[in-house]
C-alpha positions as CSV (number, residue, x, y, z in Angstrom):
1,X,163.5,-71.2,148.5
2,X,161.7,-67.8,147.4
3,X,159.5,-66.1,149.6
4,X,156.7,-63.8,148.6
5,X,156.7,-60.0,148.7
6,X,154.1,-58.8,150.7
7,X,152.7,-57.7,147.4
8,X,152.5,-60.6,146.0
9,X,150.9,-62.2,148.6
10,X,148.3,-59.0,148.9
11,X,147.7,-60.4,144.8
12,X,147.2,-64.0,145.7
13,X,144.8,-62.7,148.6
14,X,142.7,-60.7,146.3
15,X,142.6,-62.9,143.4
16,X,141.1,-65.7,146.1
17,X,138.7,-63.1,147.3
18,X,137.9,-62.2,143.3
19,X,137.1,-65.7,142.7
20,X,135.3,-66.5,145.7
21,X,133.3,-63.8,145.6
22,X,132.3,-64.8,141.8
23,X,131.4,-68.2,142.0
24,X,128.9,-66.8,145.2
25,X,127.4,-64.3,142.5
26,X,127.5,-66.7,140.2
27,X,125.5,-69.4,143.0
28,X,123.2,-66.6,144.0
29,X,122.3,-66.2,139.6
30,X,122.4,-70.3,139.6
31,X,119.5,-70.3,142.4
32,X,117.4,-67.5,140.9
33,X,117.6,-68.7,137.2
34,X,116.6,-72.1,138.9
35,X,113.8,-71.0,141.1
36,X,112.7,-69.2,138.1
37,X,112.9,-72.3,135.9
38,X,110.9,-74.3,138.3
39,X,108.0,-71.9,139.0
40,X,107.8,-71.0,135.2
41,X,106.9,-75.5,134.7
42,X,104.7,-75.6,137.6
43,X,102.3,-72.4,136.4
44,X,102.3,-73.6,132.8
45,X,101.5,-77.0,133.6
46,X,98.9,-75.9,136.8
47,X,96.9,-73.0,134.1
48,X,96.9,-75.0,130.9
49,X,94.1,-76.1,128.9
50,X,94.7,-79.0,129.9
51,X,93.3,-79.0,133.1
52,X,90.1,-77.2,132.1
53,X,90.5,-74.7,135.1
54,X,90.6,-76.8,138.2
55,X,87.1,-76.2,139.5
56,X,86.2,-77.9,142.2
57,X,85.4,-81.7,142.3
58,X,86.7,-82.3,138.7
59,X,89.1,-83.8,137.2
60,X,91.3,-81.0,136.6
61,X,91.7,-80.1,140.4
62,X,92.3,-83.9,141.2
63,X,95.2,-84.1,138.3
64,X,96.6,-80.4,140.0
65,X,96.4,-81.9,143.0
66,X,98.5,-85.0,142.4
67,X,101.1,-83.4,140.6
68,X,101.0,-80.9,143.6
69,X,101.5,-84.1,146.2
70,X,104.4,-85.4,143.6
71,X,106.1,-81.9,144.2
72,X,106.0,-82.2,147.7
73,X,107.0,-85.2,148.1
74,X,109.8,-84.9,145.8
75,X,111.2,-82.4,147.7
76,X,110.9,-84.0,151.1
77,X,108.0,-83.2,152.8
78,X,106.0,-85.3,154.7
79,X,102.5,-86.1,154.0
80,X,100.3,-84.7,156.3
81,X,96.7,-85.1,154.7
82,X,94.4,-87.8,155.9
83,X,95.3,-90.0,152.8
84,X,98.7,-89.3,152.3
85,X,98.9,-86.0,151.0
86,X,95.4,-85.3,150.4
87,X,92.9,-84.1,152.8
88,X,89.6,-85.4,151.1
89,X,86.1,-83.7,151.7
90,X,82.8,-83.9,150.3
91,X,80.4,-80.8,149.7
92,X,76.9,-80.9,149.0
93,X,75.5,-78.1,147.5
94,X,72.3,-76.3,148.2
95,X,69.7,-75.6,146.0
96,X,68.7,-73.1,148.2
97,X,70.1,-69.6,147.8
98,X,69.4,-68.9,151.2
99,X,71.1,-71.9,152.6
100,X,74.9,-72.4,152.4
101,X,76.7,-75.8,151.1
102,X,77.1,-78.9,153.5
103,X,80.3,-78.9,153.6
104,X,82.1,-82.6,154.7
105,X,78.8,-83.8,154.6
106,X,77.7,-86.5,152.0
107,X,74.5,-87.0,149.9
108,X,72.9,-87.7,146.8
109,X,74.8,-84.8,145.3
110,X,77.9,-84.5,146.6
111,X,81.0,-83.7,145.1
112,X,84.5,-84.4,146.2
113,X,87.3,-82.4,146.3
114,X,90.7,-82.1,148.2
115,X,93.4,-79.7,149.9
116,X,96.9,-81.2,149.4
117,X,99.2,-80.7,152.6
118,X,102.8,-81.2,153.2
119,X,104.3,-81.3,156.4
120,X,108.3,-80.4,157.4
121,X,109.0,-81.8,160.9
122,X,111.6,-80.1,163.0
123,X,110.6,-80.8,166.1
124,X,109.6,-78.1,167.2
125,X,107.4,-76.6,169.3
126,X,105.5,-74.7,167.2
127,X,104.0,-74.9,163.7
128,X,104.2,-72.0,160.5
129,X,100.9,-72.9,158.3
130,X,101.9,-71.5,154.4
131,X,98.8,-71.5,152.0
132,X,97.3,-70.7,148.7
133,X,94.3,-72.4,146.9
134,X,94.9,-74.2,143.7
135,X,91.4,-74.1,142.2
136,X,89.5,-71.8,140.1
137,X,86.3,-72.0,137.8
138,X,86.7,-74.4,135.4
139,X,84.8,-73.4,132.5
140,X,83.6,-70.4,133.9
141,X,80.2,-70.6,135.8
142,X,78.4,-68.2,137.9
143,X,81.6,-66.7,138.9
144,X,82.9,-66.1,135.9
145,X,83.0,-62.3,134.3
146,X,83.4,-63.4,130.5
147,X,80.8,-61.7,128.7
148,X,80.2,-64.3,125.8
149,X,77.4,-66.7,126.3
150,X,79.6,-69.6,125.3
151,X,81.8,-71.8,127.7
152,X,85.3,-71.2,127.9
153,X,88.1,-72.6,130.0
154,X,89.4,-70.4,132.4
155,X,93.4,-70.9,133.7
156,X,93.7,-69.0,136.1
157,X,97.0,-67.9,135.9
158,X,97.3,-65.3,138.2
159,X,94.3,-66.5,140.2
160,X,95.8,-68.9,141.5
161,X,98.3,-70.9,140.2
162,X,100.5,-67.6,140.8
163,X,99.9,-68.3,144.7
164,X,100.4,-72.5,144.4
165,X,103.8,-72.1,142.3
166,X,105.0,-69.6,145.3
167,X,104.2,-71.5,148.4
168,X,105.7,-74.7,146.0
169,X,109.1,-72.8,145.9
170,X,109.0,-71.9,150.0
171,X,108.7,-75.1,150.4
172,X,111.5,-76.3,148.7
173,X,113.7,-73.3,150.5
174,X,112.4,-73.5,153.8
175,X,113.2,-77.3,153.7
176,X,116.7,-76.3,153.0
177,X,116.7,-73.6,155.5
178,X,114.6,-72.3,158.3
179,X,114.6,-75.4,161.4
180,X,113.3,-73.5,164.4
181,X,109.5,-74.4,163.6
182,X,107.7,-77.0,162.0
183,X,106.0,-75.5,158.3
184,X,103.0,-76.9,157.1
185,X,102.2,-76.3,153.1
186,X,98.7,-76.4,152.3
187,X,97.1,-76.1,148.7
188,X,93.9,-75.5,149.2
189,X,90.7,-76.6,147.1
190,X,87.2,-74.8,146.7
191,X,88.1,-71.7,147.9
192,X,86.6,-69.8,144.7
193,X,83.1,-71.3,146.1
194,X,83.1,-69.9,149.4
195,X,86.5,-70.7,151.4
196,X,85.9,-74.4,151.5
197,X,89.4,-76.2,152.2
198,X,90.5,-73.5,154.4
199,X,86.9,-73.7,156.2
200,X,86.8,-77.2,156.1
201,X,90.9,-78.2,157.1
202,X,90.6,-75.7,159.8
203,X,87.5,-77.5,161.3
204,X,89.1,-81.1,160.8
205,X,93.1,-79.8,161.2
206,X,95.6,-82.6,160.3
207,X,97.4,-80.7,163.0
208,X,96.9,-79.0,166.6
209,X,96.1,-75.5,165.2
210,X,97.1,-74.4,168.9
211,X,100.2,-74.7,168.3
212,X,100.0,-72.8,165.2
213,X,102.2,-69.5,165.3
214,X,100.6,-67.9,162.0
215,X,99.8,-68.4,158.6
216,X,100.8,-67.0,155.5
217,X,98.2,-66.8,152.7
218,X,98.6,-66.0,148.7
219,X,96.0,-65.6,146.7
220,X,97.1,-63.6,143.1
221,X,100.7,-62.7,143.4
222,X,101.2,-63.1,139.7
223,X,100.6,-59.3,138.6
224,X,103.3,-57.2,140.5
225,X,102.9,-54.0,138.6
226,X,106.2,-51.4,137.8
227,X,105.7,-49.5,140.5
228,X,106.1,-53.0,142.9
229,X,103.3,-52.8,144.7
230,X,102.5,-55.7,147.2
231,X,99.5,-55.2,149.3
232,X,99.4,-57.5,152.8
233,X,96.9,-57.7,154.5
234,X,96.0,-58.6,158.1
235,X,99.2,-56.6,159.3
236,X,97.1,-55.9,162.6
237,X,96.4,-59.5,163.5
238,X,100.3,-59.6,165.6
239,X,102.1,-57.0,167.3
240,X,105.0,-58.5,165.7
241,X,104.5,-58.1,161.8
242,X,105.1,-54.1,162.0
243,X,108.7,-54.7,163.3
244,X,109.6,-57.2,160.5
245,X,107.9,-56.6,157.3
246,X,109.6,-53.4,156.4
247,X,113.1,-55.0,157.7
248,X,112.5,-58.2,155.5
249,X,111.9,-56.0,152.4
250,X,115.2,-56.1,150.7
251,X,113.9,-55.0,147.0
252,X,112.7,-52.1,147.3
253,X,109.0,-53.2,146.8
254,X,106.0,-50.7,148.2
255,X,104.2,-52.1,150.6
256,X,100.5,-51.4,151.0
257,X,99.7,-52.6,154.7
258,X,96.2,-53.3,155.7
259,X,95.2,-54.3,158.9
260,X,92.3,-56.8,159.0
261,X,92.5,-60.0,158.8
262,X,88.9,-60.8,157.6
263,X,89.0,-61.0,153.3
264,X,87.7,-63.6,150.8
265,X,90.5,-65.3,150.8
266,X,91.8,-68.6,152.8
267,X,93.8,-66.4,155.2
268,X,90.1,-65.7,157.5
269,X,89.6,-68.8,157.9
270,X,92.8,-68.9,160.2
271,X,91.9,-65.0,161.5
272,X,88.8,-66.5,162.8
273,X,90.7,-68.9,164.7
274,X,92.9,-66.8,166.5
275,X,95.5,-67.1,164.1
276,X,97.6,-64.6,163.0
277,X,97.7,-64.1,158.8
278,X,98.7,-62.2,156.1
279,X,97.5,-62.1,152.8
280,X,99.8,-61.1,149.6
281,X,97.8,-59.9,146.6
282,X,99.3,-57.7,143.6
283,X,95.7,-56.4,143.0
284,X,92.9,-56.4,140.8
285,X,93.0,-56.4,137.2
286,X,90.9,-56.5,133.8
287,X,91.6,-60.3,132.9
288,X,90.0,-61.7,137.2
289,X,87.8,-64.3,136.6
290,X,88.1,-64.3,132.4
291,X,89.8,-66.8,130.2
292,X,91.8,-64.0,129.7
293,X,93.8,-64.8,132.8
294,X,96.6,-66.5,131.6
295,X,100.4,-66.9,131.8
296,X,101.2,-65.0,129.5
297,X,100.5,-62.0,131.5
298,X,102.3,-63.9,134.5
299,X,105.2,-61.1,135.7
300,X,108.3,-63.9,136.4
301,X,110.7,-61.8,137.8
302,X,108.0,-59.6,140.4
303,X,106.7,-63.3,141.4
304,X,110.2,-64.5,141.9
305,X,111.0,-60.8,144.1
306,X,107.7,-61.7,146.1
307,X,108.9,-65.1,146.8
308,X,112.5,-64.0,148.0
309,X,110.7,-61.3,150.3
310,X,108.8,-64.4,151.8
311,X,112.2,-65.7,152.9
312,X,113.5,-63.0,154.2
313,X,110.3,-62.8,156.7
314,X,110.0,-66.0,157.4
315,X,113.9,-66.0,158.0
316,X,113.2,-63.0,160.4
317,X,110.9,-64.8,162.7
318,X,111.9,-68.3,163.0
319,X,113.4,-68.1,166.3
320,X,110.3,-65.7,167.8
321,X,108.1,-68.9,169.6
322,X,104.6,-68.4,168.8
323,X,102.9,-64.9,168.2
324,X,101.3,-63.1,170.4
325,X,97.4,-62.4,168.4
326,X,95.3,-59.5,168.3
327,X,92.1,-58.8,166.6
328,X,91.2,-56.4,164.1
329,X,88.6,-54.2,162.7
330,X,86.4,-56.2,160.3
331,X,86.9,-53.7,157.5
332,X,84.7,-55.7,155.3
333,X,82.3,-55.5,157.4
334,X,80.9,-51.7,157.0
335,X,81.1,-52.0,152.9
336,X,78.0,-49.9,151.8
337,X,75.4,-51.8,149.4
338,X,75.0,-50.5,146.2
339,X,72.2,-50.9,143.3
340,X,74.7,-49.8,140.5
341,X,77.9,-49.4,139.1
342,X,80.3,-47.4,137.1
343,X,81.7,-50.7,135.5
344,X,85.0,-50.2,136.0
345,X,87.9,-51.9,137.9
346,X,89.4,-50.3,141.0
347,X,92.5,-50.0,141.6
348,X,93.0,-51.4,144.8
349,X,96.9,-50.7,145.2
350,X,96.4,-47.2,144.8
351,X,96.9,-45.2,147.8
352,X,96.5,-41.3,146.5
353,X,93.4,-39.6,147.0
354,X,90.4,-40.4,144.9
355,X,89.8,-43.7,143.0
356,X,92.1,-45.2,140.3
357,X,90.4,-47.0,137.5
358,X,92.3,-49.8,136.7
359,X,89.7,-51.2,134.0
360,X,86.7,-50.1,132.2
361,X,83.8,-52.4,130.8
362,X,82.1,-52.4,127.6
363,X,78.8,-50.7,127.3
364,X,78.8,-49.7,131.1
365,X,77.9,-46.1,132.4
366,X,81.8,-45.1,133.1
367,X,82.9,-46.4,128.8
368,X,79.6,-44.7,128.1
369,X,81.2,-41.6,129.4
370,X,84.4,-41.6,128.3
371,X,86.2,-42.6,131.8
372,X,89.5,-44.3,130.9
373,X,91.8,-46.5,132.5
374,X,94.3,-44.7,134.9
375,X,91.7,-41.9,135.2
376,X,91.3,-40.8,139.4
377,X,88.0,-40.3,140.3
378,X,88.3,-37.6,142.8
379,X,84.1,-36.2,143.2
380,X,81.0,-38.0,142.2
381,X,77.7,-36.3,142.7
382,X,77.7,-34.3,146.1
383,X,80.6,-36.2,147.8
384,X,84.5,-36.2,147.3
385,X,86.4,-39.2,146.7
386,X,89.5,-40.1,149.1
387,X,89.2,-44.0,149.2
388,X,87.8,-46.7,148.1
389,X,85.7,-46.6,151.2
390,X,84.2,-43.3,149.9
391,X,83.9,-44.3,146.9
392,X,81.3,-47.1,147.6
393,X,79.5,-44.2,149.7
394,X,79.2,-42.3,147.2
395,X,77.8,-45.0,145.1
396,X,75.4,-46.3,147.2
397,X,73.2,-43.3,147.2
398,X,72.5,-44.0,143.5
399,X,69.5,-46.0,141.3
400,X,69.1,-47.2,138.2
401,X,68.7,-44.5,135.8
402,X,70.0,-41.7,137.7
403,X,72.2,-39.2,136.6
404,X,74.8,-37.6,138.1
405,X,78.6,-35.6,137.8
406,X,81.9,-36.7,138.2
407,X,85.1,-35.2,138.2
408,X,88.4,-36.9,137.4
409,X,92.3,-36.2,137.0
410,X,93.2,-37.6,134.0
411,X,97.4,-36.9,134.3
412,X,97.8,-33.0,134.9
413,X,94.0,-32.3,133.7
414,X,90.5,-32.2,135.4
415,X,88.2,-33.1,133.5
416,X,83.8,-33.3,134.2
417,X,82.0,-36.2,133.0
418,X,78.3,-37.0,132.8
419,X,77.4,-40.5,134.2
420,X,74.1,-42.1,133.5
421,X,73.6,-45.2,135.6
């Protein structure tokens, strides 16, 4: 019988270790290509024409919303709506612009609409609520930013079948994965008319919310730009997300951290009840609230990083028990109110000094001047610009038909531009 030379067993040992390694490559591909594959059907089907822009109440949001509850349950989660999956609620709105919507209450004129919840049962003794809203405006609507008269349907790509398809694909990992809590997915409805799932689910909770640890909210994650910049906010709402949000971030994305947890989005409505949230957003852009919001502008391979750095936090904390909450600063709160505009879209990502334009309008003040996109506005009239917050100052202090001076970097240049408001 022929033994090996150590050499030749140092070959076989490598060559196992060559093609072990391979096929775990090869897995790691297989589940990226797959995860890719599956968020790429969900948003096409979720912002096509088809479903006329899943406004609230129609018929578009109740077909998103089934094919939603057919997800979930396809993949194993329990339904944990009041009938079945869906959480059903009527709205009535007010005539009244003074007076807010009855929300859960019925009338004459009510309309109904539903959040879609999912439920993973460990066991445990604590609960991880993960959320985005699935509706947008339909044909457009009061909301709506298109400037033609005519109605138009609007997908809403980014805003916010970006958000559905990602807590979609936690759900189907977390299943697979994380067992220390119980996870609660929750598409929300009505949340582009004032919050109304996430107001009204947290008011009628399908759930004990005390036993909620925290809640993860996305609301436009569809846009991550090349510099990968992911704003979260609500980063001051635990003690806890400072030690594991930079740990978690594995691709080299740039966080932008904000700390309140007060925002038009769904997150607030867990904020205000002592929940701790954060919000992921990849920021503003030209096409919010246009038809022009559409999958073809969808960035596949930032989403995919954005959900993969979702795993890794929610991977960090599953064994921490229930987080400790703290309140924050309501930085909404001390927005100055302005009587004009520049008509231009902020950059909201940035974080230099001064004011990136992200967009500019037609036949507005700043186009009127010759202010361009990725222009910084860095003085207006008597004040400089370091923020956004100073910015809006700035602003504030202005009428229709004033006129005043603003200075911008534009690359390596500064350059002076008359405004006329």
């Amino acid at each position: 019988m022929k033994h090996k030379t150590p050499t030749s067993s140092y070959s076989t040992v490598l060559l196992l270790v060559i093609i072990i390694f391979s096929i775990g490559c090869d897995t790691a591909k297989h589940d990226d290509s797959v995860l890719l594959s599956d968020i790429e059907t969900h948003l096409n089907y979720l912002a096509s024409d088809s479903l006329k822009g899943r406004s609230f109440g129609t018929e578009g949001e109740r077909l998103a919303a089934e094919y939603i509850a057919d997800y979930f349950e396809s993949i194993g989660l329990s339904p944990k709506g009041t009938e079945g999956y869906f959480q059903e609620f009527s709205v009535t709105p007010s005539n009244n612009p003074h007076e807010k919507a009855k929300i859960g209450e019925k009338g004459d004129s009510s309309i109904l609409g539903r959040n879609v919840i999912g439920y993973i049962d460990n066991n445990a003794s604590h609960t991880v609520v993960i959320g985005a809203h699935f509706d947008h405006l339909g044909m457009g609507g009061i909301s709506s930013l298109h400037r033609e008269k005519e109605q138009t349907i609007h997908n809403g790509a980014d805003d916010n079948a970006s958000g559905t398809v990602t807590i979609m694909a936690l759900a189907k990992i977390v299943k697979e994965s994380s067992k220390n809590n119980n996870y609660l997915f929750i598409a929300f409805t009505g949340e582009e008319n004032g919050l109304w799932g996430s107001n009204y689910f947290t008011k009628n909770p399908t759930i004990e919310l005390e036993k909620v640890t925290y809640m993860l909210n996305y609301d436009m994650v569809g846009r991550l730009n090349d510099e990968k910049i992911l704003a979260i906010n609500g980063t001051g709402t635990t003690p806890k997300w400072e030690e594991v949000l930079d740990i978690s971030n594995t691709d080299s994305l740039k966080l932008i951290k904000k700390s309140s947890g007060v925002g038009p989005s769904d997150h607030t409505s867990f904020y205000l009840n002592d929940i701790p949230v954060l919000h992921f957003f990849t920021g503003q852009h030209e096409d919010y609230h246009k038809p022009s919001d559409d999958v073809d502008k969808i960035n596949w391979t930032g989403l995919l990083k954005i959900i993969r750095y979702s795993e890794n936090l929610i991977a960090s904390i599953d064994t921490e028990g229930k987080l400790e909450f703290t309140k924050t600063k309501d930085e909404s709160g001390n927005t100055p109110r302005f009587k004009v505009g520049l008509g231009v879209v902020p950059d909201y990502l940035y974080d230099g000094k001064g004011m990136r334009i992200d967009g500019v309008s037609e036949d507005k003040p700043a186009q009127k001047a010759g202010l361009q996109k990725g222009d910084i506005v860095i003085h207006m009239g008597d004040s400089t610009i370091m923020d956004m917050m100073s910015y809006m100052r700035a602003l504030s202090v202005f009428e229709k038909g004033d006129t005043t001076t603003i200075i911008l970097k534009r690359e390596d240049e500064e350059l002076e531009k008359q405004i006329v408001f």
